[in-house]
Every structure is written in structure tokens, then in C-alpha cells.
N, C-alpha and C positions, 0 to 999 in steps of 0.2 A: 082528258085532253087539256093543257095548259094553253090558255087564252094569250094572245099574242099579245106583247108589251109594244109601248108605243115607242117610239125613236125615242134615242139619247139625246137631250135640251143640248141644244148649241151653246158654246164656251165661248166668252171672250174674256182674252187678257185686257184687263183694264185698268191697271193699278194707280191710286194714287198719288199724286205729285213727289211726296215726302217718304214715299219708299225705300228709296237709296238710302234714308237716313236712320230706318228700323235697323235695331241689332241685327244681325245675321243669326240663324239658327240651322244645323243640321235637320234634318228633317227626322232621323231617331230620335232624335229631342223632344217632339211636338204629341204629347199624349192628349191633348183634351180640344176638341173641336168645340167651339161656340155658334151657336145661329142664334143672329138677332133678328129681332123684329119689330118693325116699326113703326109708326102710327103714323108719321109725314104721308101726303098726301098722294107722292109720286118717288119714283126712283130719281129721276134728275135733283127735286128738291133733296133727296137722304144725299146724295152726290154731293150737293153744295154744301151742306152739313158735314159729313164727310173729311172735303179737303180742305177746311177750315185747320189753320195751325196755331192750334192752341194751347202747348205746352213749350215747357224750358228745351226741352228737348229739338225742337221744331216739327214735331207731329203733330199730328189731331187730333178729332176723335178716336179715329180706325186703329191708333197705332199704340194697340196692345202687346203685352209682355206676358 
């Protein structure tokens, strides 16, 4: 018998500020998925961390290539 899975974790779109301003990519493009993790104390704290714009670019942290 296969033991029943719990609900699928509810989604929200949430994107940061400086999004509009990441390259655009096709999505056949995107071979390697990254999960980070953090040691900040709380999710709102990584947030604030986050939408911090800290390159020439005018991205963050978040906005990997």
C-alpha cells in the first residue's frame, strides 16, 4: 500500500524588486537549479538581504546568471 503524501506547499509569486532588470532567459536554457541556504535568522531578514542592490548591474544578491 503506498502511504498517502501530504498536500503540495502552497506557491507564491514573490519576486524581487529588480527582476525586470535580470537577463531574460528561455527556460531550455536553465540546466542547473541551485537551493540555498541560510543561516539569517528568519525569511523576512534573507528578504531584506535579498532586495538589497548591490551590483553595476542594479541587482542583488538574488540575481544570478
Amino acid at each position: 500500500m503506498i502511504a498517502d503524501l501530504p498536500p503540495d506547499p502552497a506557491m507564491h509569486a514573490w519576486p524581487l524588486p529588480y527582476e525586470e532588470r535580470l537577463e531574460s532567459r528561455p527556460s531550455a536554457r536553465i540546466d542547473l537549479v541551485v537551493v540555498h541556504c541560510t543561516e539569517l535568522p528568519d525569511l523576512a531578514t534573507a528578504r531584506e538581504y535579498g532586495e538589497r542592490e548591490l551590483h553595476a548591474s542594479g541587482t542583488g544578491n538574488s540575481g544570478h546568471h
